[in-house]
RODO-2510 file (C-alpha; in nm, 4 decimals, decimal comma):
residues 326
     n   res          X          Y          Z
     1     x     2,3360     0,1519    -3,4697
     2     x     2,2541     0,1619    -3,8348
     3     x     2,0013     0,3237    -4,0437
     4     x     1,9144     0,2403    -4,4198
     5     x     1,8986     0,5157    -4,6744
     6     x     1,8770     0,5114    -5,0745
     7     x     2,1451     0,5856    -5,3548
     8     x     2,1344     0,5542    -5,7106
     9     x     2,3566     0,2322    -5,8287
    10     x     2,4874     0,1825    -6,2105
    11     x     2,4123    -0,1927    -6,2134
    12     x     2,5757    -0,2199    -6,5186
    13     x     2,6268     0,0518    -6,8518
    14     x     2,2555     0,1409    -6,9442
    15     x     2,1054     0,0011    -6,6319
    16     x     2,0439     0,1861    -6,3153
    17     x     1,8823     0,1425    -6,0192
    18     x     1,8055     0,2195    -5,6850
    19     x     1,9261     0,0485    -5,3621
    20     x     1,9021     0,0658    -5,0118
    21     x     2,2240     0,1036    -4,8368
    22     x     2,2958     0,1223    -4,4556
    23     x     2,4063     0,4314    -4,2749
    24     x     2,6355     0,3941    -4,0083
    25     x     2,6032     0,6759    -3,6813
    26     x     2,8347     0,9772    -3,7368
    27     x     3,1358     0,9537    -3,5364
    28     x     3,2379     1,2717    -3,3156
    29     x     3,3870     1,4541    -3,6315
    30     x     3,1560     1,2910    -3,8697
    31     x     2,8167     1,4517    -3,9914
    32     x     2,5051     1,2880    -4,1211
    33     x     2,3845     1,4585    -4,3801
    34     x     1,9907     1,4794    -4,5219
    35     x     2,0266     1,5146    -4,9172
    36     x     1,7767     1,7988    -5,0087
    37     x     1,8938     1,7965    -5,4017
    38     x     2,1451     1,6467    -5,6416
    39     x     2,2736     1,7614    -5,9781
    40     x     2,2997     1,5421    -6,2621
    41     x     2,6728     1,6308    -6,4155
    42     x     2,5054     1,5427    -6,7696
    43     x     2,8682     1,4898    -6,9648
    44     x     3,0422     1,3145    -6,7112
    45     x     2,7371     1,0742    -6,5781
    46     x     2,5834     1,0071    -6,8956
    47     x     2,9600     0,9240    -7,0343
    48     x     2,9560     0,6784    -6,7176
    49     x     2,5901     0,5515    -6,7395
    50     x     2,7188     0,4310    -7,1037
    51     x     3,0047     0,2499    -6,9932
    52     x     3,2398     0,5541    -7,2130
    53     x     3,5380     0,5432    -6,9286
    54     x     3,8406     0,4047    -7,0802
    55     x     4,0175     0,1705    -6,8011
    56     x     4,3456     0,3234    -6,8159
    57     x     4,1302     0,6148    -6,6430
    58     x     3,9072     0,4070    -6,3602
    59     x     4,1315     0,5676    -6,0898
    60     x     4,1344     0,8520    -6,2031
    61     x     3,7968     0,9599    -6,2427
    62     x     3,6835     0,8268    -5,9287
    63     x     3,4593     1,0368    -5,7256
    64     x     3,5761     1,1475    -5,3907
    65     x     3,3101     0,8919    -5,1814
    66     x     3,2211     0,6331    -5,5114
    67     x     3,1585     0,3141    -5,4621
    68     x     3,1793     0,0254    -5,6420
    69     x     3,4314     0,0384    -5,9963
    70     x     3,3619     0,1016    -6,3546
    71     x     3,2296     0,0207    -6,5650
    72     x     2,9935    -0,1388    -6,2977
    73     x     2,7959    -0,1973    -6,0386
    74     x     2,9206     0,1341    -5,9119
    75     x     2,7745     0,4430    -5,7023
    76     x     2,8955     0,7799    -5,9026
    77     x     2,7614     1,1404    -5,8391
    78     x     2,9201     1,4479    -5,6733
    79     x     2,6910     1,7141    -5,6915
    80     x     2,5142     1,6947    -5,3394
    81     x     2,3397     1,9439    -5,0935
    82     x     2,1993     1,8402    -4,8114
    83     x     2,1134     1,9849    -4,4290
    84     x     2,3007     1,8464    -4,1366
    85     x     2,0672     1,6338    -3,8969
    86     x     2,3525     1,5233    -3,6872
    87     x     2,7139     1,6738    -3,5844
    88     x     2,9397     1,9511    -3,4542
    89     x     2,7150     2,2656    -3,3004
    90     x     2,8674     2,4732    -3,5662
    91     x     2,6671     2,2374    -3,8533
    92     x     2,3884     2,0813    -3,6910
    93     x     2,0849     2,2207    -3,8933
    94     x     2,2706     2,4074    -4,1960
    95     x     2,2683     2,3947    -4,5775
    96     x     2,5955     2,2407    -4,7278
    97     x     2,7333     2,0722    -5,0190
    98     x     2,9265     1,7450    -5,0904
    99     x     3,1088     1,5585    -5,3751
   100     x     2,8899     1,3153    -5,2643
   101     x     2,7058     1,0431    -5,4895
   102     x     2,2382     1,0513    -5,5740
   103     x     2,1833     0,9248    -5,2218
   104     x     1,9123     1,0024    -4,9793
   105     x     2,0962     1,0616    -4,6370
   106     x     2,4995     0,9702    -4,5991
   107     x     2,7922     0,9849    -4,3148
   108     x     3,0880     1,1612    -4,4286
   109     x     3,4127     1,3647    -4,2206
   110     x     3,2451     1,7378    -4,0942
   111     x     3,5645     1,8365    -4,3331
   112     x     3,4195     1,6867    -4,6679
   113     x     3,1088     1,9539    -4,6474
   114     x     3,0919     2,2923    -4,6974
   115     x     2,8527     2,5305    -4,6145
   116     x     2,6208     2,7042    -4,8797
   117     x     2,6901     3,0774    -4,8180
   118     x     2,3014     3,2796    -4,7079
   119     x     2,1651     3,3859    -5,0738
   120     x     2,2158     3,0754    -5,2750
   121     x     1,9219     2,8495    -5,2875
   122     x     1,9830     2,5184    -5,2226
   123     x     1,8420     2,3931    -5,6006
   124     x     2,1593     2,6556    -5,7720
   125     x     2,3787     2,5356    -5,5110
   126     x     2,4408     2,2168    -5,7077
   127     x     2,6111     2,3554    -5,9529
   128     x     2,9221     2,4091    -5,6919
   129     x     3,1038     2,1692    -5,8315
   130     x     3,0660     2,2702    -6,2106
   131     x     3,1227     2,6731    -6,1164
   132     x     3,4731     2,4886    -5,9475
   133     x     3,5772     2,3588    -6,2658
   134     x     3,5188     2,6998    -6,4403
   135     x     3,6860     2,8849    -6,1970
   136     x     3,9814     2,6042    -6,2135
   137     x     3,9782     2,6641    -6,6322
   138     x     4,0027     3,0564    -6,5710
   139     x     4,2763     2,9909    -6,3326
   140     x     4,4698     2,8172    -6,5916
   141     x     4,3461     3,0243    -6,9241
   142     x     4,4705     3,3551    -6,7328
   143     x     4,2286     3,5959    -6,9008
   144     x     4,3386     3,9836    -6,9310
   145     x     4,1301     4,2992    -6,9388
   146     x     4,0162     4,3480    -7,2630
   147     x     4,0632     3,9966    -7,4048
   148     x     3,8539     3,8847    -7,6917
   149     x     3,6863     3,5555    -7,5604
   150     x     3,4652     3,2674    -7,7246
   151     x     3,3320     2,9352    -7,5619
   152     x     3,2240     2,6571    -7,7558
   153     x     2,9887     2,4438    -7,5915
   154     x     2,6636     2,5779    -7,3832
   155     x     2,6495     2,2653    -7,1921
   156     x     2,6681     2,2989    -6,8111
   157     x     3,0651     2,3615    -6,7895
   158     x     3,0986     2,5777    -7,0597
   159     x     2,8031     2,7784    -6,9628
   160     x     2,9714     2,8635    -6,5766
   161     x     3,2470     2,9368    -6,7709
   162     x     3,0784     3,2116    -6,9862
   163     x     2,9096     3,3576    -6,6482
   164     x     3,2725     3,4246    -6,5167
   165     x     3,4203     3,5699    -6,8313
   166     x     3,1757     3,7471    -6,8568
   167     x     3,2466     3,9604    -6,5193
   168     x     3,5987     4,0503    -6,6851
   169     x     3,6505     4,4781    -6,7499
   170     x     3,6053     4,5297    -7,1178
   171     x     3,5891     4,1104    -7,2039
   172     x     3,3876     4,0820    -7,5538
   173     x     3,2602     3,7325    -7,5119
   174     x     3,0621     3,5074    -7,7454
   175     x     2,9091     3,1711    -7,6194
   176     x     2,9146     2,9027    -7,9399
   177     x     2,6346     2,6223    -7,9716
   178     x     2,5153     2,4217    -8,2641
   179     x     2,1370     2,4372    -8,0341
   180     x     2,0547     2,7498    -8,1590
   181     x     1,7589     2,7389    -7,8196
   182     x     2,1089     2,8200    -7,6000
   183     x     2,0343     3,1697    -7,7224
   184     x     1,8170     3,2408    -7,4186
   185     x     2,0635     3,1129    -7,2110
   186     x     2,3701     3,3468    -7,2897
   187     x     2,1489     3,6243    -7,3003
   188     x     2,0772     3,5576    -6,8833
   189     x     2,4457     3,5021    -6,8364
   190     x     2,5317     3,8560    -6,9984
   191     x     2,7216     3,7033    -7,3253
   192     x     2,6577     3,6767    -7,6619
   193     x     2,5514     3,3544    -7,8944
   194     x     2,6405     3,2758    -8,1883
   195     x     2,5575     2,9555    -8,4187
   196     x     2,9401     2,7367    -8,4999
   197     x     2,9305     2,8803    -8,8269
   198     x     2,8450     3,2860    -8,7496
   199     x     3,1138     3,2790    -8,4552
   200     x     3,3711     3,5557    -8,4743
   201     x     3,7287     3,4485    -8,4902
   202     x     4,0394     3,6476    -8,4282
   203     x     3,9881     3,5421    -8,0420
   204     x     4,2820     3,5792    -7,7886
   205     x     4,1100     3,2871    -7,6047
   206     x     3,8991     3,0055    -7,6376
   207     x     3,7470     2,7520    -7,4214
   208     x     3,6163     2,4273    -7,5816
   209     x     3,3581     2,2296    -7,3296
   210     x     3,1096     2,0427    -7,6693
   211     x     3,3220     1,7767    -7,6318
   212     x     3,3141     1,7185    -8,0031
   213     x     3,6536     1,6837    -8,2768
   214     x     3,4447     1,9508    -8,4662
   215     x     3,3966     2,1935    -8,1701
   216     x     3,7646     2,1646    -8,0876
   217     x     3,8309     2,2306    -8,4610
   218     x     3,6159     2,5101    -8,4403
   219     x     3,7724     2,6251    -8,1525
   220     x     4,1036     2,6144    -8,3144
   221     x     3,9676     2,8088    -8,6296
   222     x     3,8742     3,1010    -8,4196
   223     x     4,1667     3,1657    -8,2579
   224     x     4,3907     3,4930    -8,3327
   225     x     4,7710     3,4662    -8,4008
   226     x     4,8974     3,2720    -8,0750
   227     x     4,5921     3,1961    -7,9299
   228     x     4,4696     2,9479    -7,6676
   229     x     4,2452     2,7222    -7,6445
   230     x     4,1882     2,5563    -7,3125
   231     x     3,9901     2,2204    -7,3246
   232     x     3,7667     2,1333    -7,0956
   233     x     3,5751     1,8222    -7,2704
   234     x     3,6016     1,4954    -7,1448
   235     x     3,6013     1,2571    -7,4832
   236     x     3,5881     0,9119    -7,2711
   237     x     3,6810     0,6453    -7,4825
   238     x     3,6020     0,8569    -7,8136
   239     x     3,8640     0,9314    -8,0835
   240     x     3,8958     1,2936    -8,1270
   241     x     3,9866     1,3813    -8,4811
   242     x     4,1924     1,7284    -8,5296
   243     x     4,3096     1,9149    -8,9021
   244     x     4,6391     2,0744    -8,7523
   245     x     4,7610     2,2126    -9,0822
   246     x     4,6712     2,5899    -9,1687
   247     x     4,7656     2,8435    -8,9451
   248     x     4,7917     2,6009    -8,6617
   249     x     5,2058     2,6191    -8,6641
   250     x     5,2135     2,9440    -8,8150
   251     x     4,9669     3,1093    -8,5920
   252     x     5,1976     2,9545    -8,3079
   253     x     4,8515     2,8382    -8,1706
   254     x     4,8202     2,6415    -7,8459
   255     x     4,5730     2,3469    -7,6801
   256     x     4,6104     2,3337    -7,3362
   257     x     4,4231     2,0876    -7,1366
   258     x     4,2186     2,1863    -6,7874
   259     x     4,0894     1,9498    -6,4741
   260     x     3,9740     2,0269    -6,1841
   261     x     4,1033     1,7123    -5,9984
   262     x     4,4168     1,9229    -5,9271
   263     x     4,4616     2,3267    -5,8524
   264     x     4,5434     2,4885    -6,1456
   265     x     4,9493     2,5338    -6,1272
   266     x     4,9026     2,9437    -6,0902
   267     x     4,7152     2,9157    -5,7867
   268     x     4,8159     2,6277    -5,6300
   269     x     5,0545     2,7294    -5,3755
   270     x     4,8219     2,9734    -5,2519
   271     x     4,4748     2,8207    -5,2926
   272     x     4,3117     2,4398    -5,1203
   273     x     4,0595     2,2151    -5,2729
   274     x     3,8586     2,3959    -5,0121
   275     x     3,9185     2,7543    -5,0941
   276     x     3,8264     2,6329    -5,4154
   277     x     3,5084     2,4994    -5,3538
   278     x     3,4261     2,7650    -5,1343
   279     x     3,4991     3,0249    -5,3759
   280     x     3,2421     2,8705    -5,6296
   281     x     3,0125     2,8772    -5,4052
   282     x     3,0153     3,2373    -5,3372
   283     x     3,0015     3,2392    -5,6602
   284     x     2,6394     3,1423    -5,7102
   285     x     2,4812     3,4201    -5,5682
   286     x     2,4675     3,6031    -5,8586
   287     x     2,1238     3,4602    -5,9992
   288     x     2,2201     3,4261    -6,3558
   289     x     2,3289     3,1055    -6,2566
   290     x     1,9856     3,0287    -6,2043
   291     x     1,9535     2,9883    -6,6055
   292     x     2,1256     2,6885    -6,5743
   293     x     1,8587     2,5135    -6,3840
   294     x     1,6341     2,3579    -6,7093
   295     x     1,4689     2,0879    -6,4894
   296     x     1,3742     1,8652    -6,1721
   297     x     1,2909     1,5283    -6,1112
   298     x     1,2159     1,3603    -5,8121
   299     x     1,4291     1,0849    -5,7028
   300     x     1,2325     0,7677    -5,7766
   301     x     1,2961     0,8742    -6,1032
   302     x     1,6754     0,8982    -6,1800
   303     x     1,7228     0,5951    -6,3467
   304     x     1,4393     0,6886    -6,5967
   305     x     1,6341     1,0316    -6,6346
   306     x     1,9581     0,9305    -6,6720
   307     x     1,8427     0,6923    -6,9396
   308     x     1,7033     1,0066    -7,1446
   309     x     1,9506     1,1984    -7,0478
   310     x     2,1778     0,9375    -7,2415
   311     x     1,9284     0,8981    -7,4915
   312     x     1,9390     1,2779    -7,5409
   313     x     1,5346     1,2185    -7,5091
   314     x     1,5475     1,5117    -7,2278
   315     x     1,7293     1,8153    -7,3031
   316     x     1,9046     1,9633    -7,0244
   317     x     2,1675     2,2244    -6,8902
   318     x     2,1854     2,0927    -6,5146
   319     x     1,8836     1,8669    -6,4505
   320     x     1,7850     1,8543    -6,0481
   321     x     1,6501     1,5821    -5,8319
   322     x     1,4702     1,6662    -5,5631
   323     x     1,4478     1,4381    -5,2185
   324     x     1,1942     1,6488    -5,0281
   325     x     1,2389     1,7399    -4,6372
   326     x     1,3356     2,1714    -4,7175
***
């Protein structure tokens, strides 16, 4: 027996639209899952709505359940959180999330969900997979007590990533955004702000998420004798232009990349995908998160939103679409 739902389709860079698509029935250790919101991963989709993925990268920034191939049609999303209508006893009727695509109902293994914990609402639970990739960057960056920390780039990444330094004993750390409106924002995740140009330097680390040559310059600049910056933007197809003169070689400075399609090398022999995800969402009950919520659409209306979003006609942290059914 099949069922038809609705998911958001890139017909082609610039133009989206919504289809229906059949669901199959769950399978005895499948679930079907009722999408109550998605998150709109504004860097990544907006990079993908324009067509930005270079094709030496197509397989590897797949989503886990995409459809479809860049630069088109394709189905792309992964920030999902649905209730269970159908599957194991241990599911049937609870909250979870999935690296799953803007869809309104899907089938996927009872292993590919996991459950939002009691005290995370459903609408900050989106941001599961964005806290992942923050706690995957701190994994790598290997922040100490005490550490003198700046991130550059209040977008949704480096925003998580802020919200978890900022938890560190005796951390000093200063969030960097050309908006200066990103003010209000550090000041609910417990950092400071600072404009590019008022930023304090002499940092022991940096994290660079503006995906911009002159936020990863800037990241540079600030950085104390052998520093670190870890970089978390994803330039697409852009050139990224870099001054490496200065105190770059003296200063024995470093840029280290950071994905979260693979545990971070410290933790991976004792940490899964899972524990990962699982982690992150624990995460989120601390409601500072909840800054990070800036708006909601319903779903009728992602292709309009996605094309401001793109447009940058509709500013926005992590912008929600809602499917109705709580």
């Amino acid at each position: 027996m099949t069922r038809d739902a609705h998911a958001l389709w890139l017909r082609s860079p610039g133009h989206a639209e919504i289809r229906s698509v059949p669901l199959p029935e769950p399978g005895p250790e499948e679930v079907l899952v009722r999408t109550l919101h998605t998150g709109i991963s504004r860097g990544t989709e907006t990079l993908v709505y324009q067509g930005g993925v270079p094709p030496d990268q197509f397989a590897t920034m797949r989503a886990p359940f995409q459809e479809g191939d860049f630069p088109g049609p394709v189905k792309y999303g992964y920030l999902n959180v649905g209730v269970v209508d159908q599957g194991p006893p241990a599911l049937l009727g609870r909250t979870v999330f999935c690296l799953y695509p803007h869809q309104t109902a899907y089938v996927v293994p009872a292993s590919a969900v996991t459950l939002v914990p009691d005290g995370v609402p459903p609408t900050r639970a989106v941001l599961a997979g964005t806290v992942e990739t923050a706690v995957n960057a701190l994994w790598d960056a290997g922040p100490l007590v005490g550490d003198r920390c700046t991130v550059v780039g209040a977008g949704m990444v480096g925003c998580c990533v802020a919200a978890l330094l900022a938890r560190f004993p005796g951390a000093h750390v200063q969030l960097v955004d050309a908006d200066p409106d990103r003010a209000g924002v550090a000041a609910a995740l417990g950092v400071e702000f600072a404009l590019p140009a008022d930023a304090a330097g002499g940092r022991d680390l940096v994290v660079h998420a503006s995906a911009s040559s002159a936020g990863l310059q800037r990241s540079l600049d600030l950085l104390a004798a052998e520093g670190t910056v870890i970089e978390l933007s994803w330039y697409g197809n852009r050139e990224v232009r870099l001054s490496l003169g200065g105190s770059f070689h003296s200063g024995r400075l470093t840029i280290r990349s950071s994905q979260v399609g693979t545990v971070a090398p410290a933790r991976r022999a004792s940490r899964t995908f899972a524990d990962r995800l699982a982690l992150a969402l624990d995460l989120l009950r601390d409601p500072a998160f909840g800054a990070l919520i800036t708006g909601e659409s319903r779903f009728a209306e992602l292709p309009d939103v996605l094309a401001r979003l793109a447009a940058g006609d509709l500013p926005a942290l992590c912008h929600v679409i809602t499917y109705g059914g709580e």
